[in-house]
N, C-alpha and C positions, 0 to 999 in steps of 0.2 A: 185396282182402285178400291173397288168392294173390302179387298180382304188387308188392305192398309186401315181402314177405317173400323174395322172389326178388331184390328190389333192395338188400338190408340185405346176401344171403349175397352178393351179388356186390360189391357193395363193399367187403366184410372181407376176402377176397378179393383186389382188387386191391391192397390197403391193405397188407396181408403179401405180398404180392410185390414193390411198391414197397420194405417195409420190408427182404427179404430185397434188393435188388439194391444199398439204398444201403450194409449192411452189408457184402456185398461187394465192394464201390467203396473200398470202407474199409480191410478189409481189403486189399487189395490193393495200395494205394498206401500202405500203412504207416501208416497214422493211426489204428490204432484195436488197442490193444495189450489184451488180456483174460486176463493174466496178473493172480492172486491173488496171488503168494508174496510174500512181505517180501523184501527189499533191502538190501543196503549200497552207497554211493555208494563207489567211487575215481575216482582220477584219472590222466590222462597227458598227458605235452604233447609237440607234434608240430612240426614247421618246416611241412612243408605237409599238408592236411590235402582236399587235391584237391575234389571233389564230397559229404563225407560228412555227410552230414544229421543233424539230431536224428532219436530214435527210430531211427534206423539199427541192427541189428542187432548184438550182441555173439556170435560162436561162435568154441567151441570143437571141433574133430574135426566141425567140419562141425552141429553140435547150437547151439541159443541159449541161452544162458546169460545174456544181458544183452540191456539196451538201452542208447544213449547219453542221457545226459540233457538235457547242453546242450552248448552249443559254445562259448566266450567267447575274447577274442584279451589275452595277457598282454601289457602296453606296456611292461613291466618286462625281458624277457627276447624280447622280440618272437617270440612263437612261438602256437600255439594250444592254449589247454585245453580238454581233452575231459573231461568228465564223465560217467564211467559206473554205470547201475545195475544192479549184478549181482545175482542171485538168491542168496537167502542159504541154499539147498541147495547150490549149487555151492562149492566151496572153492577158491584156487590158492593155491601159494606164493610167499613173496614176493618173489620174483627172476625171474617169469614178465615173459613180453614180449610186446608188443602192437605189431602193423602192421595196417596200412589195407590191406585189396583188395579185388578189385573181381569181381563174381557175373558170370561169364564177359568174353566181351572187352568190351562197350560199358555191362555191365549195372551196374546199384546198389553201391554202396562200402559194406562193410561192416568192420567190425573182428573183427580175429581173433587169440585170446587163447592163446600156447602155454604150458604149465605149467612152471617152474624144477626146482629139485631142492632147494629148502632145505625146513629142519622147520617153519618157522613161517609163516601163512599171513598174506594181506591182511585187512586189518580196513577197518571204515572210515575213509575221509576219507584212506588210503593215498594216495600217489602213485608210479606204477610209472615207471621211470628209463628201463628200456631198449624203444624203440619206435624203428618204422621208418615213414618215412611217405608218403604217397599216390605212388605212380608215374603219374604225368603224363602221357599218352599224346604229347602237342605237345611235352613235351621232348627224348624219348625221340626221337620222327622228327627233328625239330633235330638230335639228336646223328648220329644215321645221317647224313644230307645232311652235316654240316659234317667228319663223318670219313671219308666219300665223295669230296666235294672238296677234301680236305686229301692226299688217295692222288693222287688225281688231278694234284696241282700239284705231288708234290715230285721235286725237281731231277732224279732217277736213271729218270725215269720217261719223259722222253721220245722221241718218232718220228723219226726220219730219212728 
């Protein structure tokens, strides 16, 4: 009887530590969002859109104010919609701007939301005009090398 009752606490047990490690696996890799607050969905559209995932984080001043909701590619305008859901405590106006970057140098791409200066704010189903969009690390070295060797080749530059 003893060693029944010893095998039930040590299974409940392992079962909440299991439970606590997948919830921070979850956490962790962004898939498991436990915010309450209601939403309003806007919108922005980007030309490139580098690495940035659904659920990728919305901040502003470094705080989360949103998540993204989906990602979809316009064939109309060939560019990418980003759909975001912002927390309906937070407010911006409507001439705020949104770029893509990136949680130190190799880390996660998130969007970052600066606030405008006009009186009226975003509502839903908004679409925000002014964005800037993912900086490319492989372009960015491209550019270096081809502006390295473009120094390198012109005419006034050579040895005797």
């Amino acid at each position: 009887m003893q060693r029944s009752t010893n095998d039930v606490w040590v299974g409940l047990f392992v079962l909440l530590g299991g439970a606590s490690i997948l919830f921070l696996a979850m956490q962790a890799a962004n898939l498991l969002n436990l915010s309450f607050q209601s939403t309003y969905r806007i919108e922005a559209r980007f030309d490139n859109i580098g690495g940035l995932k659904p659920k990728a984080a919305v901040k502003s001043s470094g705080v989360v104010v949103g998540r993204v909701e989906s990602i979809t590619f316009d064939d109309k305008t060939f560019q990418a919609r980003v759909s975001l859901a912002m927390e309906s405590r937070y407010r911006f106006p409507k001439d705020s701007s949104v770029k893509i970057l990136t949680s130190g140098l190799l880390g996660d791409q998130y969007i970052g939301i600066e606030a405008g200066a006009d009186d009226k704010n975003l509502a839903a189903g908004d679409l925000i005009t002014t964005t800037q969009s993912a900086i490319v690390l492989e372009n960015l070295i491209g550019q270096f090398i081809y502006n390295k060797s473009a120094e390198g080749a012109s005419p006034g530059t050579e040895k005797k």
